[in-house]
ZALO-302289 format. One record per residue: residue in three letters; x, y, z of N, C-alpha, C, O in turn. Coordinates in steps of 0.001 Angstrom, whole numbers, plus 500000, padded with zeros to 6 digits. Each point is the difference from the previous one (the first is absolute). Layout:
% residues N
alaXYZXYZXYZXYZ/...
//
This chain:
% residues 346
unk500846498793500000499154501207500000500878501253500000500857500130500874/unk498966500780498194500423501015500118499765501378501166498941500338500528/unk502386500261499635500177500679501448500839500695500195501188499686499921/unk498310501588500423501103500831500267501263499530500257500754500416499120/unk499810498919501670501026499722500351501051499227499012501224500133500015/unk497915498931499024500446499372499119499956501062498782501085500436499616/unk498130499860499963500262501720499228501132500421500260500713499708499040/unk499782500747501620500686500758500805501599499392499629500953500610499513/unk498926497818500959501192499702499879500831499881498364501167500234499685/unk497412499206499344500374499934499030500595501165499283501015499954499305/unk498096501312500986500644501759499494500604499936500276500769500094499043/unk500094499689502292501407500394500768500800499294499369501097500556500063/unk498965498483499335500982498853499686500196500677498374501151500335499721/unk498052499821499488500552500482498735500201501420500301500557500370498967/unk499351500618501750500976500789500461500801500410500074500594500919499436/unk499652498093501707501515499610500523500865499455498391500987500597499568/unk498605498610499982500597499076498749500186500963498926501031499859499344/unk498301500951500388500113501195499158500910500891500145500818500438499191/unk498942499868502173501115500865500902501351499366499883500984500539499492/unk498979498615500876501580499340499893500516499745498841501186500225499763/unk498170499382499558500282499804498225500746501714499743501202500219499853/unk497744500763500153500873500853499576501181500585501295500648501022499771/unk499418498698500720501366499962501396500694499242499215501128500452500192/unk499024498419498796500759499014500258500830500715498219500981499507499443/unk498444501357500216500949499984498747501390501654500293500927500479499347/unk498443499796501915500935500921500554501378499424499977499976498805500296/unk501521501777499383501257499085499754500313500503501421499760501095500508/unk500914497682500055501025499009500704498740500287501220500213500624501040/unk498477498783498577499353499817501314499814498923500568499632498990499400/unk500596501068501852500214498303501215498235499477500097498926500539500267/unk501623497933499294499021499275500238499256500394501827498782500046500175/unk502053500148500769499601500398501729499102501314499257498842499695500285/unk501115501226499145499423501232499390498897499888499470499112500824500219/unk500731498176499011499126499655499327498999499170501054498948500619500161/unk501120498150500586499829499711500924499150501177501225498927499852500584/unk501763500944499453499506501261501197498998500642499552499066500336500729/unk501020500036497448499094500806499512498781498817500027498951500221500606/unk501232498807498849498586499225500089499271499914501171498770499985499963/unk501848499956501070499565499610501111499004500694500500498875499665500372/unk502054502043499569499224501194499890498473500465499342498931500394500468/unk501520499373498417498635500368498909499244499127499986498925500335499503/unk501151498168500976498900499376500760499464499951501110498811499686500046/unk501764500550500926499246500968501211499357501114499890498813500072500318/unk502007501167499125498967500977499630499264499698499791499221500092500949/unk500320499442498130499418499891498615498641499454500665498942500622499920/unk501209498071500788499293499193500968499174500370501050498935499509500374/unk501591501255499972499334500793500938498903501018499838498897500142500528/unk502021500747498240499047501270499262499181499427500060499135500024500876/unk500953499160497984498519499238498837498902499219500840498778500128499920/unk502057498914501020498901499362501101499333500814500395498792500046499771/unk501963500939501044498865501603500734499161500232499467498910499921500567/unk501183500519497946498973500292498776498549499374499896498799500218500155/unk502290498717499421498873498609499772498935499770500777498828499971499627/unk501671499830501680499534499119501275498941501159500619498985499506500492/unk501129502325499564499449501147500553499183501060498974499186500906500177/unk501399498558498787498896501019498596499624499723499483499255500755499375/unk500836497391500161499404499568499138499389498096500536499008499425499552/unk501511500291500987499446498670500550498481500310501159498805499731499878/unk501966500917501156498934500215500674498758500957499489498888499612500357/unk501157501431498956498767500633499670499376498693498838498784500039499817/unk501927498964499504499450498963499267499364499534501160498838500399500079/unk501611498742501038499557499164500882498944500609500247498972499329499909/unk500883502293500528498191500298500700498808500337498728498834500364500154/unk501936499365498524499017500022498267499780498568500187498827499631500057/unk501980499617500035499102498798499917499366499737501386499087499176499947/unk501121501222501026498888499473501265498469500995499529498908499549499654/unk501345501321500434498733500880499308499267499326499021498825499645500095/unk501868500211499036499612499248498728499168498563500935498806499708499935/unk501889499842500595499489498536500243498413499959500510499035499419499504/unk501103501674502030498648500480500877498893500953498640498776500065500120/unk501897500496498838498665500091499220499493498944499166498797500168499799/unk501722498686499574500051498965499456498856499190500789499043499426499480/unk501299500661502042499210498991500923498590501135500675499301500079501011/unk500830500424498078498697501598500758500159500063501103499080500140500805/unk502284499758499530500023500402501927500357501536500106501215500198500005/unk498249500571500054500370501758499835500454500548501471500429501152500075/unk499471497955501208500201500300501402501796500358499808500945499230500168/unk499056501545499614501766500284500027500247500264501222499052500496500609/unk502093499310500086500476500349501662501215500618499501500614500087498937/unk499484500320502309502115500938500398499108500952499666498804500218499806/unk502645500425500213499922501928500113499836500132497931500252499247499059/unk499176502202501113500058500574498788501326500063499585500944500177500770/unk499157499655497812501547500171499626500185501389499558499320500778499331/unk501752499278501223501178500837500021499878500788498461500295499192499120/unk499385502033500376500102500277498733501664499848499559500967500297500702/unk499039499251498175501084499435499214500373500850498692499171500451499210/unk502418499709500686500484500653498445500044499378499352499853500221498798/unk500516498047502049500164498796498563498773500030499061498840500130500391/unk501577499726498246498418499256499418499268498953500377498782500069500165/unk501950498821500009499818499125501000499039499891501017499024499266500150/unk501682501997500778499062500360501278499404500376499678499113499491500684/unk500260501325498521498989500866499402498575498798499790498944499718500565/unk501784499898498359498856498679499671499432499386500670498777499889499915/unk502130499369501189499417499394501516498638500663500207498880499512499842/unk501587502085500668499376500743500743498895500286499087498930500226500565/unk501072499814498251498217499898499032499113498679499916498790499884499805/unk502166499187500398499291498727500568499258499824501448498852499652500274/unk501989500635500347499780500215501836498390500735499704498958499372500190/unk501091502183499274499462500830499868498645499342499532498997500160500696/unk500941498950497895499238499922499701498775498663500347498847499716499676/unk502204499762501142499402498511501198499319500623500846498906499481500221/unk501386501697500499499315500789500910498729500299499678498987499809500673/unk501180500921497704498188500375499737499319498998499563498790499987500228/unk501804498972499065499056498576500075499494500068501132498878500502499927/unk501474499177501294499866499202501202499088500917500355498947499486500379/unk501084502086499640499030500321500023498788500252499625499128500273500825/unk500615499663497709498921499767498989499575498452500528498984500012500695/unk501442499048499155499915498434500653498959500504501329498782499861499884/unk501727500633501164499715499978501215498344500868499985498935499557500431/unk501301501619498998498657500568499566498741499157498914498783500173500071/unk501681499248499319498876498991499189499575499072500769498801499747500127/unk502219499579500532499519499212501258498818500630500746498829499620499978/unk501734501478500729498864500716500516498660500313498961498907499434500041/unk501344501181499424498696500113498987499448499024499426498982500213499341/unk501539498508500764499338498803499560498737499830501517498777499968500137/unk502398499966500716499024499298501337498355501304500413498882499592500313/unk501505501861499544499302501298500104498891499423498665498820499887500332/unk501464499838498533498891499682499256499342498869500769498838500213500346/unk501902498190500104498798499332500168499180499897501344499044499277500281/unk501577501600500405499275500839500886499107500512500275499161499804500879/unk501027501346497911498574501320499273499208498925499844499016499910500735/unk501268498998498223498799499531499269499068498790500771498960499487499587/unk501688500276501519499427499232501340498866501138500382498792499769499950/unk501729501376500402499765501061501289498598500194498544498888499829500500/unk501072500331498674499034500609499046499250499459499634499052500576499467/unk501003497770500654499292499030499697499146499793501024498793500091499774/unk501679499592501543499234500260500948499042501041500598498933499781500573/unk501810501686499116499033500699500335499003500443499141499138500724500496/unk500789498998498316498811500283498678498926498406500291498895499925499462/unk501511499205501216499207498969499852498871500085501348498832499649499832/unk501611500801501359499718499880501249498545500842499526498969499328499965/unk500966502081499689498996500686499653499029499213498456498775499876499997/unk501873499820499177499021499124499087499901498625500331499112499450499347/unk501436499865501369499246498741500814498943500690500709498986499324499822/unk500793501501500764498999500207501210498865500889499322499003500217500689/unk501044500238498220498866500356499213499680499296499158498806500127499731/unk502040498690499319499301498636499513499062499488500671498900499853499466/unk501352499707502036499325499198500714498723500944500604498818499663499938/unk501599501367500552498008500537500078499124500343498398498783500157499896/unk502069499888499153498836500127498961499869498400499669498890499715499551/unk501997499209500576499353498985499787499128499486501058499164499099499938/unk501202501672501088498766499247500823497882500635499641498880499490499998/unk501694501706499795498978500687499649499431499305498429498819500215499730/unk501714499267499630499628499135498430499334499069500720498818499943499661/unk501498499262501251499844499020500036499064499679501193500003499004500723/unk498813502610499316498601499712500553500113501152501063498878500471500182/unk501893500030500436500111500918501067499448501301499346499320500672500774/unk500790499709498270499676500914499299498366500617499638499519500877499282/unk500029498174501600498533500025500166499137500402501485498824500216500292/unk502434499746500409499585500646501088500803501507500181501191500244499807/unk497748500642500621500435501102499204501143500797501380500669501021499838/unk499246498057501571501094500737500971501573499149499576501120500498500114/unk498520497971499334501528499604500208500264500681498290501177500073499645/unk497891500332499502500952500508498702500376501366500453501166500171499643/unk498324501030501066500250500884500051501814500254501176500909500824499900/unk498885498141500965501028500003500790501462499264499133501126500499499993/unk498454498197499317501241499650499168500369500666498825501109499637499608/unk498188501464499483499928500731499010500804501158500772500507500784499198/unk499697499473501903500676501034500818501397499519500115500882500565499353/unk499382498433501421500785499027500060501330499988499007501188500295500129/unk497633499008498403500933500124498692500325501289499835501190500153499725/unk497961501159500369500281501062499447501448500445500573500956500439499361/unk498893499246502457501088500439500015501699499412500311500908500509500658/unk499017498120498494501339499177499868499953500415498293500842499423499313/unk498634501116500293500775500302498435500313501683500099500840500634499362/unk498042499939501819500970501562500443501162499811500140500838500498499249/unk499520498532502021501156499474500105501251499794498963501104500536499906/unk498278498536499426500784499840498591500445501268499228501182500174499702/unk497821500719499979500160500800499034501122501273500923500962500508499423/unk498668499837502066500934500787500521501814499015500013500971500724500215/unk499286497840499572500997499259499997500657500505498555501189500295499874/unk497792499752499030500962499716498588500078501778499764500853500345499182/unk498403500679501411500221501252499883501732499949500770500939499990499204/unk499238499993501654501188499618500817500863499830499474500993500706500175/unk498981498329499003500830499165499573500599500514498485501070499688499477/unk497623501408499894500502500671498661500724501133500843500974500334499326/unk498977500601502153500280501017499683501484499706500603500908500819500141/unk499095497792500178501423500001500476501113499831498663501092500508499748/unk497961498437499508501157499644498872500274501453499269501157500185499622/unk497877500862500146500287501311499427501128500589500821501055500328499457/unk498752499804501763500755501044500817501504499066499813500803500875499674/unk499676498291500355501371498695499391499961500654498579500991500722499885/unk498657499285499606500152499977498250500238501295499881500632500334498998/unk498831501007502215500122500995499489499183500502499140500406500972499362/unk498174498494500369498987500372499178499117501329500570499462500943499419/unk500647498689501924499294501093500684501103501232501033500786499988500948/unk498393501252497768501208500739500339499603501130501263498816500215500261/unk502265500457500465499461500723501439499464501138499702500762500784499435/unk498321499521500730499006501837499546500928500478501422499647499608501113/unk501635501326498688500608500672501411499530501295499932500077500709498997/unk499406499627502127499482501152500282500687500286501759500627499232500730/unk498980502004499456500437500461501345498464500549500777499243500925499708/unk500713497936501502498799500175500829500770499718501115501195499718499922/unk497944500368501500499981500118501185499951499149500546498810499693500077/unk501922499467500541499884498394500307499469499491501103499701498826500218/unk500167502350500654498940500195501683498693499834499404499223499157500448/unk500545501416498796498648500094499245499176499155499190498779500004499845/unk502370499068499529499811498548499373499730499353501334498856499590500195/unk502131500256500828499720498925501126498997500118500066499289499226499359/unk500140501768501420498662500587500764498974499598499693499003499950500720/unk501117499612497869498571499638498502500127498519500906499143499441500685/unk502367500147499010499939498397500387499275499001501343499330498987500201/unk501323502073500450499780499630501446498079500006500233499343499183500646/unk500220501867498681498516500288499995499171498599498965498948499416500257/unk501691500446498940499436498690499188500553498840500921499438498908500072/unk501246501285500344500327498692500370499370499877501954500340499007500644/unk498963501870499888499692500081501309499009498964500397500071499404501075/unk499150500426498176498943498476500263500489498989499753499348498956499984/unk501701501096499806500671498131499479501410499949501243500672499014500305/unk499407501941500050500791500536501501498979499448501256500204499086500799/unk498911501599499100498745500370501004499879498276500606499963499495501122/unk500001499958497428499323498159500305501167499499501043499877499246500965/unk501131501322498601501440498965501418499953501150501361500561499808501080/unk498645501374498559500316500835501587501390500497499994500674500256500998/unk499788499884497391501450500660499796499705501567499851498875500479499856/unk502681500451500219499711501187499762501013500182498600500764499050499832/unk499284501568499605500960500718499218500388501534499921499460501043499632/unk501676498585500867500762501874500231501058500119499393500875499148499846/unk499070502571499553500945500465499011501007501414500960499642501150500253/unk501554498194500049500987500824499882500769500608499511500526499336499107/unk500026501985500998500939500746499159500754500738501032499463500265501076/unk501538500020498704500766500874500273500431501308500146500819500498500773/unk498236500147498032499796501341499745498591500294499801499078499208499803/unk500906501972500275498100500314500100499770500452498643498832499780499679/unk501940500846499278499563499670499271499911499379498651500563498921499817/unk498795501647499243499715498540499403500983499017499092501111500529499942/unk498858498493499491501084499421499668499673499432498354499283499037499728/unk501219501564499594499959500327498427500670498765499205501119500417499701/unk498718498049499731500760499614499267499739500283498332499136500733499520/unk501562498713499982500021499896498103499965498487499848501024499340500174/unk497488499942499415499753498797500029498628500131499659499127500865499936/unk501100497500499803498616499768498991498697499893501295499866499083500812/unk499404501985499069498967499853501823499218498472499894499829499294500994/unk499757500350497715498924498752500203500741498916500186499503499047500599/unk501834500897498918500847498794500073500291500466501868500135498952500631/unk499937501847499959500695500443501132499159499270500897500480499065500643/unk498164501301499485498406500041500127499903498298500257499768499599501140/unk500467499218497483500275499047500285500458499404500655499403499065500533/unk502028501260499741501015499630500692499417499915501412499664498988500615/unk500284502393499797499949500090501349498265498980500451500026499270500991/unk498844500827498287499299499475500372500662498134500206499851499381501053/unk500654500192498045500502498670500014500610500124501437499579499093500718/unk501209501679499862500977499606500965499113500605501275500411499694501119/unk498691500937498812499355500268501175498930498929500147499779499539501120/unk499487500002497727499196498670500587500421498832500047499214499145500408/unk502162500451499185501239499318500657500299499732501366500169499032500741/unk499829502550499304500266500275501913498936499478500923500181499284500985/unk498535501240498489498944499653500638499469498526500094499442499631501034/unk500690499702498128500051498367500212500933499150500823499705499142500833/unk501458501263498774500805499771500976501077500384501239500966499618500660/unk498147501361499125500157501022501644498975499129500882499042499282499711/unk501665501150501659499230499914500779498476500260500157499323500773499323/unk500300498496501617498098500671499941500057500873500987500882499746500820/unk498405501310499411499985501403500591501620500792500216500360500660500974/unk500447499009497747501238500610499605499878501359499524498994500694499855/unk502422499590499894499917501064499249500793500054498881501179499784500279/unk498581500456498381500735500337499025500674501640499649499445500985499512/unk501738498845500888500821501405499621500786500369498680501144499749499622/unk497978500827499919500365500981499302501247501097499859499642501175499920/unk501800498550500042501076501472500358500224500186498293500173499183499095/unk499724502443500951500900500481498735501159500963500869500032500520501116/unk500712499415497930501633500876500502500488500607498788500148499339498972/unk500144502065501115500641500675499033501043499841500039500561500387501026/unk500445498832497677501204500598500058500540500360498626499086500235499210/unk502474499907500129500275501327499227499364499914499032499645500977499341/unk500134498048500434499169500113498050499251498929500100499563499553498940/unk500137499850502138498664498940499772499329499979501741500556500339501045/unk498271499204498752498829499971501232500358497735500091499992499057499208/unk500257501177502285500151498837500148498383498975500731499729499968501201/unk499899499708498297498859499246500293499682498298500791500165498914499444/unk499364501325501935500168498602500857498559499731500063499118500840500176/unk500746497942499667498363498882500669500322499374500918501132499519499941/unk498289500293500919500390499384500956498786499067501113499003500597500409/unk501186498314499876498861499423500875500878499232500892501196499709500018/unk497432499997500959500717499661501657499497497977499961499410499251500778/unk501098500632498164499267498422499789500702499076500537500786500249500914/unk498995498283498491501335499422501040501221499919499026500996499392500393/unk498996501233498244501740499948499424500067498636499039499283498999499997/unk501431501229499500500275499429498390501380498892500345500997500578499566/unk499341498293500944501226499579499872501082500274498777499678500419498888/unk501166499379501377501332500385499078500022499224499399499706500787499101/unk500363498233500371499868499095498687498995499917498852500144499406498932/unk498524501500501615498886500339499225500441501672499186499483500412498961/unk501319500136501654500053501478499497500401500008498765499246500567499209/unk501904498886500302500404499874498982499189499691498704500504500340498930/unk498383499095501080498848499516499429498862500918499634499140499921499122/unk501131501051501890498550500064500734499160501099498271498794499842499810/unk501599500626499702499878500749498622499886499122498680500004500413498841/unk499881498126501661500079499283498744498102499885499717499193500043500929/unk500522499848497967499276499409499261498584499027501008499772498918499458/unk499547501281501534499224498878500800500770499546500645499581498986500559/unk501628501321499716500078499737501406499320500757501587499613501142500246/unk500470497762500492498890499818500846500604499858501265500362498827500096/unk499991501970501174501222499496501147498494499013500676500481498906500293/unk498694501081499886498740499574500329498957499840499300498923500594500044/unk501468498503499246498979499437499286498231499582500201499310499668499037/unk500405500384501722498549499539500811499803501293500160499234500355499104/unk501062500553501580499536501064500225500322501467499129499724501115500445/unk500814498667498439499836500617498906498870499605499544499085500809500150/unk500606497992499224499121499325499462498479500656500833499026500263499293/unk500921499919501988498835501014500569499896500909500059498952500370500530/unk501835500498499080500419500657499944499578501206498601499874501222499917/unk500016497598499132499790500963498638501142499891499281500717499074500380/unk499769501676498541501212500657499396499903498707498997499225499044500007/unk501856501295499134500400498820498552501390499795500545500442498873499777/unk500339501926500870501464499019500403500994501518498805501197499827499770/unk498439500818499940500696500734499115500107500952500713501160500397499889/unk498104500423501027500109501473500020501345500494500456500205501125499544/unk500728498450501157501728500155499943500361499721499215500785500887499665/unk499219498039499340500290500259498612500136501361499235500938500524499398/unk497550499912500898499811501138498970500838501269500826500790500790499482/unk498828499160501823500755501330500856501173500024499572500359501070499509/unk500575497854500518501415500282500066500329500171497951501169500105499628/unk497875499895499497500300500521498664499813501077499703500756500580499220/unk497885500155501469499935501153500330500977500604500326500579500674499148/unk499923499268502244501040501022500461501471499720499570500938500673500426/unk499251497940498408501358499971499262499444500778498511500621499567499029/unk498411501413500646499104500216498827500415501502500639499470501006499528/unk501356499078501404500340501464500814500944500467500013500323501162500251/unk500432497681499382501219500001500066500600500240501637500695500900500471/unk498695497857500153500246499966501395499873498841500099499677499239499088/unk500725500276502805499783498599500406499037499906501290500048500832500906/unk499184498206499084499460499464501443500814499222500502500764499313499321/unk499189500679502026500849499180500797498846499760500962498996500709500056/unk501299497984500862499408499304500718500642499543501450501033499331499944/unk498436500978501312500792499510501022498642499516500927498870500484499931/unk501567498486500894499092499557500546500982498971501508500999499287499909/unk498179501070501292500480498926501436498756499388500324498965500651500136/unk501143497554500050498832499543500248499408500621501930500511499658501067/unk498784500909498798499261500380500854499616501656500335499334500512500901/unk501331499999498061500320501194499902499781501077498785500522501112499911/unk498787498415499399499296500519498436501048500078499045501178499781500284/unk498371500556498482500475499922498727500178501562499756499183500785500481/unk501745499590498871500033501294499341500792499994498422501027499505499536/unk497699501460499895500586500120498786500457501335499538499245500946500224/unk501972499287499114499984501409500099500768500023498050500168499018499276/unk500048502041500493499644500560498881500528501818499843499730500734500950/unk501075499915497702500047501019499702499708500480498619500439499662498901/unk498587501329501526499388501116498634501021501278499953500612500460500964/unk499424500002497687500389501406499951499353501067500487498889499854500510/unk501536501014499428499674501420500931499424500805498355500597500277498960/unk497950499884501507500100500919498613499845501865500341500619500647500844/unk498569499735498385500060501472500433498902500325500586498905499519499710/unk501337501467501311498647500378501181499447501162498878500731500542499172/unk497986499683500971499348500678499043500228501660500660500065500187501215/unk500025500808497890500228501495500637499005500132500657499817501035500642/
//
């Protein structure tokens, strides 16, 4: 097998042999001379070229073909440290290989994910479009099939059906305005309104669905007066209703949901907050996906399609902002959130 070292020796040796050849037609030169010079120019020589061989060109071969090998076998998990940027070409090449195992592994790693996120969705979608048309199949077939003649059980199961395909139809509305707000189809009308003033609407629509748990909802601020963003108000309007009857389900019963806004330099910082028993830490990470559910049974009594954090957190990335989520089990959930500062009116 060929090898640096054997490389190495063979260059050095015609070298040396070259070298001495022309040493040897020099007049009255000693065979001991000739002898010394070979000896010489094969050591040099040996040494140089091995160094060469063995540090600029063997080893950056050795990590082209290990690379080579782990993409061959679709293993893209590369370990060690990042390499070292390199003048060799050599090194260079490595390092576009290295480079380009990296974004495999990551394209790889993301399809993975998006494989498992699709058969997920199409579980989570299958189930929840069926739950509401199973349960209105079965009262209009019961009603076909003679009930329909008595005029209290048709009027009560005709209610029934009416409202598991409400159901339905508020699920697939959901479900278009989320895929728009992702696609970017639905674009933000930004205007500059008063965001004390939006709450205030909220808190007032939302006071009888409060009232039923014996909850309160209160809005704090910091400054008295009023607080001006540049944002889309009905998308805003949404949002906050999603996360305040959020609160209220799973807030405490005779809780309170708080409301804080905070001015600071160029954006109004916005908190929800409830006194519930708290979200464990392994659910948070989730908690914005698609029907997911930290409580499943009592969502499900709850009402909702499993989307409305979905849609909140596209909204306020449709803002060019982020929601964040913190939560201690026994100690409520808070969600908080930043809008821009728009202009206070003269």
């Amino acid at each position: 097998m060929l090898n640096s070292r054997t490389l190495a020796v063979v260059l050095s040796l015609l070298i040396a042999v070259v070298t001495t050849a022309f040493l040897s037609l020099v007049h009255a030169i000693t065979i001991v001379a000739l002898v010394v010079c070979f000896s010489i120019s094969f050591s040099v020589a040996f040494i140089l070229i091995y160094l060469i061989l063995e540090f600029l060109i063997f080893k950056e071969i050795n990590k082209i073909n290990g690379l080579i090998a782990k993409l061959k076998k679709k293993d893209f998990k590369i370990t060690g440290k990042s390499l070292v940027t390199s003048s060799s070409p050599l090194g260079r090449i490595t390092e576009e290989i290295y480079t380009l195992a990296k974004v495999k592994q990551l394209e790889i790693d993301e399809l993975k994910k998006l494989e498992i996120y699709r058969r997920e969705f199409l579980a989570d979608v299958s189930h929840e479009l069926k739950t509401p048309i199973f349960a209105a199949q079965g009262f209009v077939e019961t009603l076909l099939d003679g009930a329909i003649d008595d005029p209290l059980v048709r009027d009560r199961f005709l209610n029934k059906a009416s409202k598991s395909l409400d159901g339905l139809n508020i699920l697939v509305q959901d479900l278009i305005v989320l895929s728009q707000l992702e696609t970017g189809e639905v674009k933000m009308d930004m205007t500059d309104f008063d965001l004390v003033h939006l709450l205030k609407e909220v808190v007032e629509q939302l006071e009888d669905k409060a009232a039923k748990r014996k909850s309160v909802i209160e809005i704090y601020t910091t400054d008295t007066k009023s607080y001006i963003v540049h944002a889309d108000k009905f998308r805003i309007q949404q949002v906050m209703v999603n996360l305040v009857v959020n609160a209220i389900k799973y807030g405490k019963e005779s809780g309170t949901i708080a409301i804080h806004l905070e001015k600071e330099k160029n954006q109004v910082l916005v908190t929800v907050k409830d006194d519930g028993p708290g979200i464990a830490n392994e659910h948070l990470a989730r908690l914005f996906e698609r029907f997911y559910r930290v409580d499943k049974s009592r969502s499900k009594e709850g009402g909702g399609t499993g989307l409305g954090l979905a849609i909140v957190e596209q909204i306020i990335e449709a803002h060019n902002s982020h929601i964040q989520v913190s939560s201690k089990l026994g100690k409520g959930t808070t969600f908080v959130f930043k809008l821009r500062k728009g202009l206070s009116p003269e």
